[in-house]
C-alpha angles and dihedrals in degrees: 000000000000083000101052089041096055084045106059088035093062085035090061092041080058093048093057103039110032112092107227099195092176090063102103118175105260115196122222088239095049085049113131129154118198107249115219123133101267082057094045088052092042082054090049087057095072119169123003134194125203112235071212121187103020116083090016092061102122136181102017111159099179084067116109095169114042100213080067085082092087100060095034096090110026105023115231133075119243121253146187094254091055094057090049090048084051092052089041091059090061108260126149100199145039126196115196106192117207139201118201115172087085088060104048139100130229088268092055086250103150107230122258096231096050099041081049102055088045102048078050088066096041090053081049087055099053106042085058079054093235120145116251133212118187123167140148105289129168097024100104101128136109111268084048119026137004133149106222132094083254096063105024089106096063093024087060095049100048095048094043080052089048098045088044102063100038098052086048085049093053107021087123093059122118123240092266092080102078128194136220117198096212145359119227105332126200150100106312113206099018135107088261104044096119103008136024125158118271086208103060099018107199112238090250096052079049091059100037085058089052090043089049085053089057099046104041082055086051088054091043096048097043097056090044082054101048093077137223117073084340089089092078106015122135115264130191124213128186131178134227113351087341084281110172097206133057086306099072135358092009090055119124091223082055120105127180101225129254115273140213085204135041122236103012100105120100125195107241111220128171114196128181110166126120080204111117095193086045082056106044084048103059102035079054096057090048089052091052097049106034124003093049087062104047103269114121125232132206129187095215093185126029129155140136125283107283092197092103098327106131103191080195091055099032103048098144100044088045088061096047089047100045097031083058094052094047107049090037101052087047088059088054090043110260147128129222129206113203107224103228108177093171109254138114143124138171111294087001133109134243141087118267131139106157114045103229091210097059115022087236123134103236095173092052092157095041101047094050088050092058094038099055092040084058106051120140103270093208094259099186127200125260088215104046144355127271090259102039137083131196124244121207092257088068093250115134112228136184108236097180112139121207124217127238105180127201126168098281108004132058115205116205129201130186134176115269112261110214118249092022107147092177132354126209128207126213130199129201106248127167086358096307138089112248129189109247091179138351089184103089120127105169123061097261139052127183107226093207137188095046134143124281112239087016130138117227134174139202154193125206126208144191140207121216130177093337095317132098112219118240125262127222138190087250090065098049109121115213115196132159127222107239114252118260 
Protein backbone atom coordinates (compact mmCIF):
# COMPACT_ATOMS: atom_id res chain seq x y z
CA UNK A 1 0.00 0.00 0.00
CA UNK A 2 3.03 2.46 0.91
CA UNK A 3 4.21 1.51 -2.59
CA UNK A 4 1.16 2.25 -4.62
CA UNK A 5 0.62 5.40 -2.60
CA UNK A 6 4.08 6.91 -3.23
CA UNK A 7 3.43 5.83 -6.86
CA UNK A 8 0.07 7.69 -7.99
CA UNK A 9 1.04 10.37 -6.06
CA UNK A 10 4.19 10.98 -8.10
CA UNK A 11 2.00 9.86 -11.16
CA UNK A 12 -0.47 12.87 -10.49
CA UNK A 13 2.68 15.42 -9.70
CA UNK A 14 3.64 14.29 -13.38
CA UNK A 15 0.08 14.90 -14.70
CA UNK A 16 0.12 18.55 -13.61
CA UNK A 17 3.71 19.61 -14.42
CA UNK A 18 4.85 17.95 -17.12
CA UNK A 19 4.19 19.95 -20.46
CA UNK A 20 2.70 17.47 -23.00
CA UNK A 21 3.17 19.58 -26.26
CA UNK A 22 1.90 16.81 -28.36
CA UNK A 23 -1.31 17.02 -26.72
CA UNK A 24 -3.45 18.87 -29.37
CA UNK A 25 -7.06 19.32 -28.69
CA UNK A 26 -8.77 16.68 -30.67
CA UNK A 27 -12.22 17.18 -31.09
CA UNK A 28 -15.22 13.74 -30.74
CA UNK A 29 -16.32 14.50 -34.38
CA UNK A 30 -12.47 14.62 -35.90
CA UNK A 31 -12.00 11.50 -34.17
CA UNK A 32 -10.54 9.02 -36.18
CA UNK A 33 -8.45 6.01 -35.12
CA UNK A 34 -6.38 4.39 -37.68
CA UNK A 35 -8.07 0.70 -38.39
CA UNK A 36 -5.42 -2.33 -38.96
CA UNK A 37 -5.72 -5.63 -37.25
CA UNK A 38 -3.25 -4.98 -33.72
CA UNK A 39 -6.09 -1.61 -33.08
CA UNK A 40 -9.03 -3.62 -33.83
CA UNK A 41 -7.77 -6.26 -31.14
CA UNK A 42 -6.72 -3.34 -28.60
CA UNK A 43 -10.58 -2.19 -29.21
CA UNK A 44 -11.80 -5.97 -28.47
CA UNK A 45 -10.24 -5.73 -25.49
CA UNK A 46 -12.75 -3.37 -23.98
CA UNK A 47 -12.58 -2.68 -20.28
CA UNK A 48 -9.82 -4.19 -17.99
CA UNK A 49 -9.41 -4.51 -14.37
CA UNK A 50 -5.56 -5.00 -12.30
CA UNK A 51 -5.53 -8.19 -10.02
CA UNK A 52 -3.22 -5.40 -8.37
CA UNK A 53 -1.12 -6.15 -5.34
CA UNK A 54 -0.88 -10.04 -5.37
CA UNK A 55 1.64 -11.40 -7.46
CA UNK A 56 3.25 -8.17 -7.66
CA UNK A 57 3.83 -8.11 -3.94
CA UNK A 58 7.93 -7.73 -3.72
CA UNK A 59 10.52 -7.54 -0.92
CA UNK A 60 8.76 -8.79 1.80
CA UNK A 61 10.93 -9.91 4.28
CA UNK A 62 8.41 -11.01 6.85
CA UNK A 63 7.46 -13.90 4.06
CA UNK A 64 8.64 -17.85 5.03
CA UNK A 65 6.47 -19.65 1.99
CA UNK A 66 6.65 -17.93 -1.06
CA UNK A 67 3.36 -18.61 -2.37
CA UNK A 68 2.47 -16.38 0.65
CA UNK A 69 3.31 -13.32 -1.77
CA UNK A 70 -0.12 -13.28 -3.07
CA UNK A 71 -1.78 -12.72 -0.28
CA UNK A 72 1.24 -10.28 1.45
CA UNK A 73 -0.10 -6.97 0.06
CA UNK A 74 -3.93 -7.28 -0.60
CA UNK A 75 -5.05 -10.10 1.64
CA UNK A 76 -6.80 -12.40 0.17
CA UNK A 77 -5.87 -15.22 -2.23
CA UNK A 78 -7.33 -15.22 -5.77
CA UNK A 79 -10.09 -17.71 -6.81
CA UNK A 80 -11.97 -18.93 -9.38
CA UNK A 81 -14.85 -17.31 -8.35
CA UNK A 82 -13.04 -13.99 -8.40
CA UNK A 83 -12.11 -14.26 -11.67
CA UNK A 84 -15.84 -15.18 -12.64
CA UNK A 85 -17.14 -12.18 -10.59
CA UNK A 86 -14.42 -10.08 -12.73
CA UNK A 87 -15.83 -11.53 -16.22
CA UNK A 88 -19.78 -11.09 -14.72
CA UNK A 89 -19.17 -7.00 -14.19
CA UNK A 90 -18.67 -6.69 -17.41
CA UNK A 91 -14.87 -6.56 -18.04
CA UNK A 92 -13.10 -7.77 -21.07
CA UNK A 93 -9.76 -8.06 -19.73
CA UNK A 94 -7.63 -9.10 -16.63
CA UNK A 95 -3.58 -8.07 -15.91
CA UNK A 96 -2.03 -9.95 -13.54
CA UNK A 97 0.93 -8.30 -12.84
CA UNK A 98 3.87 -10.43 -11.58
CA UNK A 99 7.40 -9.94 -9.50
CA UNK A 100 9.91 -12.43 -9.84
CA UNK A 101 13.13 -11.57 -8.30
CA UNK A 102 11.65 -12.97 -4.87
CA UNK A 103 11.19 -16.47 -6.64
CA UNK A 104 14.57 -17.11 -8.39
CA UNK A 105 17.59 -18.97 -7.87
CA UNK A 106 21.27 -17.82 -8.12
CA UNK A 107 21.22 -18.87 -11.48
CA UNK A 108 18.00 -16.54 -12.30
CA UNK A 109 15.83 -20.14 -12.66
CA UNK A 110 11.65 -18.93 -11.42
CA UNK A 111 10.63 -21.10 -9.19
CA UNK A 112 8.16 -23.97 -10.07
CA UNK A 113 5.84 -23.29 -7.37
CA UNK A 114 5.52 -19.85 -8.04
CA UNK A 115 5.39 -19.99 -12.19
CA UNK A 116 2.76 -22.72 -11.40
CA UNK A 117 0.35 -20.86 -9.20
CA UNK A 118 0.49 -18.12 -11.56
CA UNK A 119 0.04 -19.85 -14.81
CA UNK A 120 -3.19 -21.40 -12.51
CA UNK A 121 -4.59 -18.03 -12.48
CA UNK A 122 -3.83 -17.26 -15.87
CA UNK A 123 -5.59 -20.52 -17.03
CA UNK A 124 -8.43 -19.08 -14.63
CA UNK A 125 -8.26 -16.04 -16.63
CA UNK A 126 -8.75 -17.61 -20.15
CA UNK A 127 -11.43 -20.17 -19.74
CA UNK A 128 -13.70 -17.09 -18.45
CA UNK A 129 -12.46 -15.70 -21.94
CA UNK A 130 -11.14 -12.83 -20.53
CA UNK A 131 -7.87 -11.22 -22.00
CA UNK A 132 -4.91 -11.55 -19.99
CA UNK A 133 -1.90 -9.34 -19.49
CA UNK A 134 0.86 -10.62 -17.52
CA UNK A 135 4.21 -8.98 -17.47
CA UNK A 136 7.63 -8.33 -14.75
CA UNK A 137 6.48 -6.08 -12.39
CA UNK A 138 8.05 -5.03 -9.12
CA UNK A 139 12.06 -6.01 -10.15
CA UNK A 140 13.56 -2.32 -10.82
CA UNK A 141 16.73 -2.37 -8.58
CA UNK A 142 19.84 -2.47 -9.06
CA UNK A 143 21.40 -6.84 -9.13
CA UNK A 144 18.33 -7.46 -11.60
CA UNK A 145 17.14 -4.84 -13.44
CA UNK A 146 18.04 -1.32 -14.00
CA UNK A 147 17.72 0.62 -16.50
CA UNK A 148 20.97 2.57 -16.74
CA UNK A 149 24.49 1.92 -18.97
CA UNK A 150 25.82 0.96 -15.79
CA UNK A 151 23.59 -1.93 -15.31
CA UNK A 152 22.54 -2.98 -18.82
CA UNK A 153 24.76 -5.85 -18.53
CA UNK A 154 22.96 -7.46 -15.72
CA UNK A 155 19.61 -5.70 -16.59
CA UNK A 156 19.80 -7.51 -20.04
CA UNK A 157 20.46 -10.60 -18.75
CA UNK A 158 17.71 -10.80 -15.99
CA UNK A 159 15.01 -9.72 -18.16
CA UNK A 160 16.25 -12.23 -21.48
CA UNK A 161 16.16 -15.13 -18.37
CA UNK A 162 12.66 -13.85 -17.36
CA UNK A 163 11.22 -13.63 -20.67
CA UNK A 164 12.77 -17.06 -21.44
CA UNK A 165 11.23 -19.04 -19.27
CA UNK A 166 7.78 -17.51 -19.38
CA UNK A 167 7.32 -17.56 -23.10
CA UNK A 168 8.58 -21.39 -22.95
CA UNK A 169 5.88 -21.83 -20.01
CA UNK A 170 3.03 -20.43 -22.12
CA UNK A 171 4.15 -20.80 -26.01
CA UNK A 172 1.20 -22.67 -26.50
CA UNK A 173 -0.97 -19.93 -25.44
CA UNK A 174 -3.61 -18.28 -27.86
CA UNK A 175 -3.51 -14.54 -28.80
CA UNK A 176 -5.63 -13.76 -26.37
CA UNK A 177 -2.33 -13.85 -23.24
CA UNK A 178 -0.74 -10.77 -23.80
CA UNK A 179 2.43 -9.69 -22.61
CA UNK A 180 3.83 -6.61 -21.30
CA UNK A 181 8.23 -6.23 -21.31
CA UNK A 182 8.47 -4.04 -18.04
CA UNK A 183 6.59 -2.42 -15.45
CA UNK A 184 7.42 1.17 -14.54
CA UNK A 185 10.91 1.54 -15.33
CA UNK A 186 13.31 4.29 -13.93
CA UNK A 187 15.69 5.22 -11.80
CA UNK A 188 14.61 4.02 -8.48
CA UNK A 189 16.05 6.10 -5.58
CA UNK A 190 17.09 9.18 -7.51
CA UNK A 191 15.80 12.67 -7.83
CA UNK A 192 14.09 11.60 -11.08
CA UNK A 193 12.76 8.72 -10.36
CA UNK A 194 9.10 9.77 -11.00
CA UNK A 195 9.47 13.32 -12.54
CA UNK A 196 12.70 15.58 -14.75
CA UNK A 197 12.21 18.14 -16.68
CA UNK A 198 11.61 17.52 -20.08
CA UNK A 199 13.04 20.77 -20.70
CA UNK A 200 16.26 20.43 -19.45
CA UNK A 201 16.46 16.21 -19.35
CA UNK A 202 19.48 15.18 -16.80
CA UNK A 203 22.18 12.97 -18.58
CA UNK A 204 21.18 10.20 -16.68
CA UNK A 205 17.55 10.46 -17.46
CA UNK A 206 19.07 10.71 -21.06
CA UNK A 207 20.72 7.36 -20.70
CA UNK A 208 18.04 5.49 -18.71
CA UNK A 209 15.55 6.42 -21.90
CA UNK A 210 18.20 4.93 -24.31
CA UNK A 211 18.74 1.87 -21.86
CA UNK A 212 14.83 1.38 -21.67
CA UNK A 213 15.02 1.33 -25.48
CA UNK A 214 17.67 -1.76 -25.24
CA UNK A 215 16.25 -3.44 -23.27
CA UNK A 216 12.25 -3.22 -24.42
CA UNK A 217 13.73 -4.46 -27.83
CA UNK A 218 15.64 -7.59 -25.56
CA UNK A 219 12.06 -8.54 -24.11
CA UNK A 220 10.51 -8.17 -27.59
CA UNK A 221 13.35 -10.41 -29.54
CA UNK A 222 13.61 -13.23 -26.96
CA UNK A 223 9.86 -14.16 -26.94
CA UNK A 224 9.77 -13.98 -30.52
CA UNK A 225 12.45 -16.23 -30.20
CA UNK A 226 11.07 -18.67 -27.75
CA UNK A 227 9.08 -20.24 -30.19
CA UNK A 228 5.28 -21.65 -30.49
CA UNK A 229 2.40 -19.00 -30.76
CA UNK A 230 5.07 -16.52 -29.25
CA UNK A 231 6.19 -15.74 -32.69
CA UNK A 232 3.37 -13.55 -33.21
CA UNK A 233 1.97 -12.91 -29.99
CA UNK A 234 0.92 -9.36 -28.87
CA UNK A 235 3.49 -7.47 -26.84
CA UNK A 236 3.17 -4.15 -24.79
CA UNK A 237 6.02 -1.57 -24.36
CA UNK A 238 6.07 1.63 -22.14
CA UNK A 239 8.51 3.97 -21.58
CA UNK A 240 9.87 5.53 -18.58
CA UNK A 241 7.87 4.74 -15.49
CA UNK A 242 5.05 3.80 -17.80
CA UNK A 243 4.49 7.92 -18.06
CA UNK A 244 1.91 8.71 -20.76
CA UNK A 245 3.10 12.16 -21.56
CA UNK A 246 6.78 13.69 -22.82
CA UNK A 247 8.12 12.07 -20.00
CA UNK A 248 7.82 8.40 -21.23
CA UNK A 249 6.48 6.80 -24.24
CA UNK A 250 6.00 10.34 -26.10
CA UNK A 251 9.54 11.13 -25.55
CA UNK A 252 11.69 11.96 -28.55
CA UNK A 253 14.68 9.67 -27.14
CA UNK A 254 11.55 6.63 -27.12
CA UNK A 255 11.54 3.92 -29.80
CA UNK A 256 9.15 1.23 -30.13
CA UNK A 257 11.38 -1.67 -30.75
CA UNK A 258 12.07 -3.64 -34.14
CA UNK A 259 9.84 -6.25 -34.84
CA UNK A 260 9.77 -10.08 -36.71
CA UNK A 261 5.78 -9.35 -37.18
CA UNK A 262 3.69 -6.25 -38.17
CA UNK A 263 1.06 -5.00 -36.07
CA UNK A 264 1.56 -6.85 -32.86
CA UNK A 265 3.13 -3.99 -30.68
CA UNK A 266 1.06 -2.14 -28.33
CA UNK A 267 2.18 1.69 -26.42
CA UNK A 268 2.23 1.02 -22.42
CA UNK A 269 0.65 4.17 -20.39
CA UNK A 270 -0.23 4.39 -16.69
CA UNK A 271 -2.59 7.35 -15.76
CA UNK A 272 -4.08 8.48 -11.85
CA UNK A 273 -5.42 11.68 -11.97
CA UNK A 274 -9.55 12.79 -11.07
CA UNK A 275 -8.45 15.97 -13.59
CA UNK A 276 -10.70 15.98 -16.90
CA UNK A 277 -8.60 18.37 -18.70
CA UNK A 278 -5.12 15.97 -17.26
CA UNK A 279 -7.00 13.17 -18.96
CA UNK A 280 -8.08 14.45 -22.05
CA UNK A 281 -4.35 15.72 -22.36
CA UNK A 282 -2.70 13.04 -22.16
CA UNK A 283 -4.98 10.58 -23.92
CA UNK A 284 -4.60 13.63 -26.90
CA UNK A 285 -1.25 13.49 -27.08
CA UNK A 286 -1.41 9.57 -27.39
CA UNK A 287 -3.91 9.94 -30.27
CA UNK A 288 -1.72 12.17 -31.94
CA UNK A 289 1.17 10.24 -31.68
CA UNK A 290 0.07 6.66 -31.88
CA UNK A 291 -3.54 5.61 -32.44
CA UNK A 292 -3.99 7.86 -35.19
CA UNK A 293 -1.32 5.93 -36.90
CA UNK A 294 -2.17 2.90 -36.45
CA UNK A 295 -0.17 1.88 -32.87
CA UNK A 296 -2.38 0.83 -30.21
CA UNK A 297 -2.40 2.08 -27.16
CA UNK A 298 -3.48 0.58 -23.73
CA UNK A 299 -3.74 2.32 -20.32
CA UNK A 300 -2.58 -0.79 -18.24
CA UNK A 301 -3.17 0.93 -15.04
CA UNK A 302 -5.93 3.84 -14.39
CA UNK A 303 -7.71 4.93 -10.94
CA UNK A 304 -8.59 7.87 -9.16
CA UNK A 305 -6.31 9.91 -7.28
CA UNK A 306 -5.73 8.32 -4.42
CA UNK A 307 -4.34 11.48 -2.83
CA UNK A 308 -7.68 12.10 -0.77
CA UNK A 309 -10.09 10.69 -3.28
CA UNK A 310 -12.40 8.22 -1.34
CA UNK A 311 -14.49 6.17 -4.45
CA UNK A 312 -16.84 5.12 -1.19
CA UNK A 313 -17.36 8.71 -0.33
CA UNK A 314 -17.24 10.28 -4.04
CA UNK A 315 -19.65 7.97 -6.04
CA UNK A 316 -21.03 10.46 -8.17
CA UNK A 317 -17.96 12.31 -9.09
CA UNK A 318 -16.11 8.72 -9.68
CA UNK A 319 -18.66 7.97 -12.37
CA UNK A 320 -18.42 11.44 -14.19
CA UNK A 321 -14.58 11.11 -14.09
CA UNK A 322 -14.21 7.73 -15.15
CA UNK A 323 -17.22 7.64 -17.38
CA UNK A 324 -15.37 10.69 -19.18
CA UNK A 325 -11.78 8.66 -19.60
CA UNK A 326 -13.26 5.83 -20.81
CA UNK A 327 -15.27 6.79 -23.21
CA UNK A 328 -12.88 9.31 -24.19
CA UNK A 329 -9.97 7.40 -24.49
CA UNK A 330 -12.45 4.45 -26.82
CA UNK A 331 -13.18 7.17 -29.26
CA UNK A 332 -9.20 7.71 -29.65
CA UNK A 333 -8.71 3.99 -29.74
CA UNK A 334 -7.65 2.86 -26.61
CA UNK A 335 -8.18 0.50 -23.84
CA UNK A 336 -8.04 1.14 -20.16
CA UNK A 337 -7.30 -1.11 -17.50
CA UNK A 338 -8.84 0.11 -13.85
CA UNK A 339 -5.86 -0.46 -11.02
CA UNK A 340 -7.78 -2.42 -7.99
CA UNK A 341 -5.18 -3.24 -5.27
CA UNK A 342 -7.82 -4.40 -2.87
CA UNK A 343 -8.24 -1.96 -0.41
CA UNK A 344 -10.96 0.49 0.75
CA UNK A 345 -12.81 1.45 3.43
CA UNK A 346 -15.21 4.25 4.37
CA UNK A 347 -13.33 7.73 4.52
CA UNK A 348 -10.22 5.86 3.50
CA UNK A 349 -8.20 5.74 0.29
CA UNK A 350 -7.48 3.31 -1.94
CA UNK A 351 -8.96 1.59 -5.29
CA UNK A 352 -10.84 -1.10 -4.96
CA UNK A 353 -14.24 -2.24 -6.86
CA UNK A 354 -14.40 -6.11 -6.49
CA UNK A 355 -13.62 -7.33 -3.00
CA UNK A 356 -11.17 -9.94 -3.55
CA UNK A 357 -12.43 -11.88 -0.32
CA UNK A 358 -15.54 -12.29 -1.26
CA UNK A 359 -16.21 -12.07 -5.33
CA UNK A 360 -18.72 -9.37 -4.60
CA UNK A 361 -18.89 -5.91 -6.68
CA UNK A 362 -18.58 -3.26 -3.99
CA UNK A 363 -18.33 -0.31 -6.48
CA UNK A 364 -21.77 -1.50 -8.48
CA UNK A 365 -22.45 2.29 -9.91
CA UNK A 366 -18.90 2.98 -10.66
CA UNK A 367 -17.90 -0.23 -12.46
CA UNK A 368 -20.72 -0.11 -14.74
CA UNK A 369 -19.86 3.20 -15.41
CA UNK A 370 -16.18 2.17 -16.63
CA UNK A 371 -17.30 -0.79 -18.25
CA UNK A 372 -19.78 0.66 -20.40
CA UNK A 373 -17.64 3.54 -21.11
CA UNK A 374 -15.35 1.08 -22.24
CA UNK A 375 -17.18 -0.99 -24.48
CA UNK A 376 -15.58 -2.19 -27.61
CA UNK A 377 -16.41 0.41 -30.01
CA UNK A 378 -16.28 -2.34 -33.35
CA UNK A 379 -12.92 -1.27 -34.47
CA UNK A 380 -12.65 -3.41 -37.85
CA UNK A 381 -9.19 -4.43 -39.91
CA UNK A 382 -8.02 -2.79 -42.75
CA UNK A 383 -6.98 -5.65 -43.86
CA UNK A 384 -9.73 -7.89 -43.29
CA UNK A 385 -13.48 -8.18 -41.61
CA UNK A 386 -14.15 -8.95 -38.74
CA UNK A 387 -15.03 -12.46 -39.93
CA UNK A 388 -12.26 -13.11 -42.63
CA UNK A 389 -8.96 -14.19 -42.66
CA UNK A 390 -6.14 -13.97 -45.49
CA UNK A 391 -4.63 -16.92 -47.15
CA UNK A 392 -1.54 -16.80 -48.39
CA UNK A 393 -2.68 -16.52 -51.53
CA UNK A 394 -3.97 -13.19 -50.61
CA UNK A 395 -8.12 -14.47 -50.82
CA UNK A 396 -9.97 -13.50 -48.33
CA UNK A 397 -12.29 -16.71 -46.71
CA UNK A 398 -14.90 -17.08 -44.09
CA UNK A 399 -13.76 -19.57 -41.67
CA UNK A 400 -16.92 -19.42 -39.32
CA UNK A 401 -18.01 -22.90 -38.11
CA UNK A 402 -21.53 -23.55 -37.20
CA UNK A 403 -22.56 -25.73 -34.48
CA UNK A 404 -24.75 -28.76 -34.71
CA UNK A 405 -25.08 -30.35 -30.40
CA UNK A 406 -25.97 -33.67 -29.40
CA UNK A 407 -25.63 -35.06 -25.94
CA UNK A 408 -22.11 -35.76 -26.02
CA UNK A 409 -20.68 -34.46 -29.51
CA UNK A 410 -20.68 -31.25 -31.04
CA UNK A 411 -20.45 -31.29 -35.03
CA UNK A 412 -19.08 -28.38 -36.57
CA UNK A 413 -19.50 -27.04 -40.44
CA UNK A 414 -18.03 -24.48 -42.02
CA UNK A 415 -18.10 -23.11 -45.82
CA UNK A 416 -15.42 -24.53 -48.12
CA UNK A 417 -12.42 -22.08 -48.51
CA UNK A 418 -10.96 -22.37 -52.07
CA UNK A 419 -7.51 -23.92 -52.45
CA UNK A 420 -7.83 -25.85 -48.88
CA UNK A 421 -6.29 -28.54 -49.17
CA UNK A 422 -7.05 -29.58 -45.04
CA UNK A 423 -8.58 -27.76 -42.33
CA UNK A 424 -7.72 -28.22 -38.46
CA UNK A 425 -10.07 -27.53 -35.34
CA UNK A 426 -9.10 -26.46 -32.38
CA UNK A 427 -11.01 -26.64 -28.77
CA UNK A 428 -10.45 -24.57 -25.76
CA UNK A 429 -8.93 -26.93 -23.09
CA UNK A 430 -7.24 -25.89 -19.70
CA UNK A 431 -7.85 -22.15 -20.84
CA UNK A 432 -6.20 -22.49 -24.21
CA UNK A 433 -7.08 -23.39 -27.46
CA UNK A 434 -5.41 -26.82 -28.59
CA UNK A 435 -5.35 -28.42 -32.04
CA UNK A 436 -7.56 -31.84 -31.94
CA UNK A 437 -6.91 -32.45 -35.51
CA UNK A 438 -5.35 -30.61 -38.45
CA UNK A 439 -6.47 -33.79 -40.93
CA UNK A 440 -9.70 -32.85 -41.98
CA UNK A 441 -10.50 -32.78 -45.61
CA UNK A 442 -14.12 -32.37 -45.79
CA UNK A 443 -16.09 -29.11 -44.22
CA UNK A 444 -17.16 -30.72 -41.04
CA UNK A 445 -15.68 -32.64 -38.18
CA UNK A 446 -17.71 -34.29 -34.95
CA UNK A 447 -15.82 -33.42 -31.97
CA UNK A 448 -17.11 -36.68 -29.90
CA UNK A 449 -16.91 -38.06 -26.17
CA UNK A 450 -17.88 -34.61 -24.46
CA UNK A 451 -19.95 -33.68 -21.47
CA UNK A 452 -23.53 -33.56 -21.50
CA UNK A 453 -24.95 -29.74 -20.51
CA UNK A 454 -21.47 -28.47 -21.18
CA UNK A 455 -20.36 -25.48 -22.91
CA UNK A 456 -17.43 -25.90 -25.62
CA UNK A 457 -15.87 -23.69 -27.99
CA UNK A 458 -13.92 -23.88 -31.18
CA UNK A 459 -11.63 -22.38 -34.08
CA UNK A 460 -11.47 -23.61 -37.40
CA UNK A 461 -8.64 -23.35 -39.59
CA UNK A 462 -7.42 -23.80 -43.31
CA UNK A 463 -4.67 -24.49 -45.00
CA UNK A 464 -3.99 -22.94 -48.16
CA UNK A 465 -0.77 -23.24 -50.56
CA UNK A 466 1.44 -24.28 -47.77
CA UNK A 467 0.10 -21.82 -45.41
CA UNK A 468 -2.72 -22.09 -42.46
CA UNK A 469 -4.94 -18.95 -42.29
CA UNK A 470 -4.97 -17.00 -39.13
CA UNK A 471 -7.72 -17.27 -36.28
CA UNK A 472 -9.17 -14.70 -34.52
CA UNK A 473 -11.35 -14.25 -31.59
CA UNK A 474 -14.32 -13.09 -34.25
CA UNK A 475 -14.34 -16.57 -35.70
CA UNK A 476 -14.57 -18.69 -32.10
CA UNK A 477 -17.68 -20.81 -32.11
CA UNK A 478 -19.38 -21.29 -28.59
CA UNK A 479 -21.97 -24.22 -28.41
CA UNK A 480 -23.39 -26.23 -25.46
CA UNK A 481 -24.08 -30.42 -25.35
CA UNK A 482 -27.59 -30.91 -24.68
CA UNK A 483 -28.42 -32.33 -20.86
CA UNK A 484 -29.06 -35.58 -20.48
Amino acid sequence: MKNFIRKTLAFLTAAVLAVTAAAVPVSAENVKPAENEAMAFVDSMGAGWNLGNAFDAANCSWIKNELDYETAWCGAKTTKELIKAVKNAGFNTIRVPVSYHDHIDKDLNISEAWMARVKEVIDWCLAEDLYVITNVHHDVMKGYYYPSSAEYKTSSKFMKKMWQQISAEFKDYGEKLIFETINEPRLVGTNSEWWYNVNGMPDEVADSLDCINKLNQDCVDTIRAAGGKNSDRYIIVGGYATNGEQMGILSTRFKMPTDKVKNRLIGDVHFYGIGERAGHNTLDGLYNAFTSKGIPIVITEYGLNADGYKYLDNTDAAVKRMSDFGSYARERGMSVVFWDNNYIKKGEKGHKLIDRATAKVICPEITKAFTTANKPAGLKSSSSSSTASTTASGKTVSIKAKASVGKTSIKLSWDKVDGAAKYAVYMLKDGKYKCITSKVTANSYTVKSLKSGTKYKFYVRAYVDGKWTKASQSKITTATTKKK
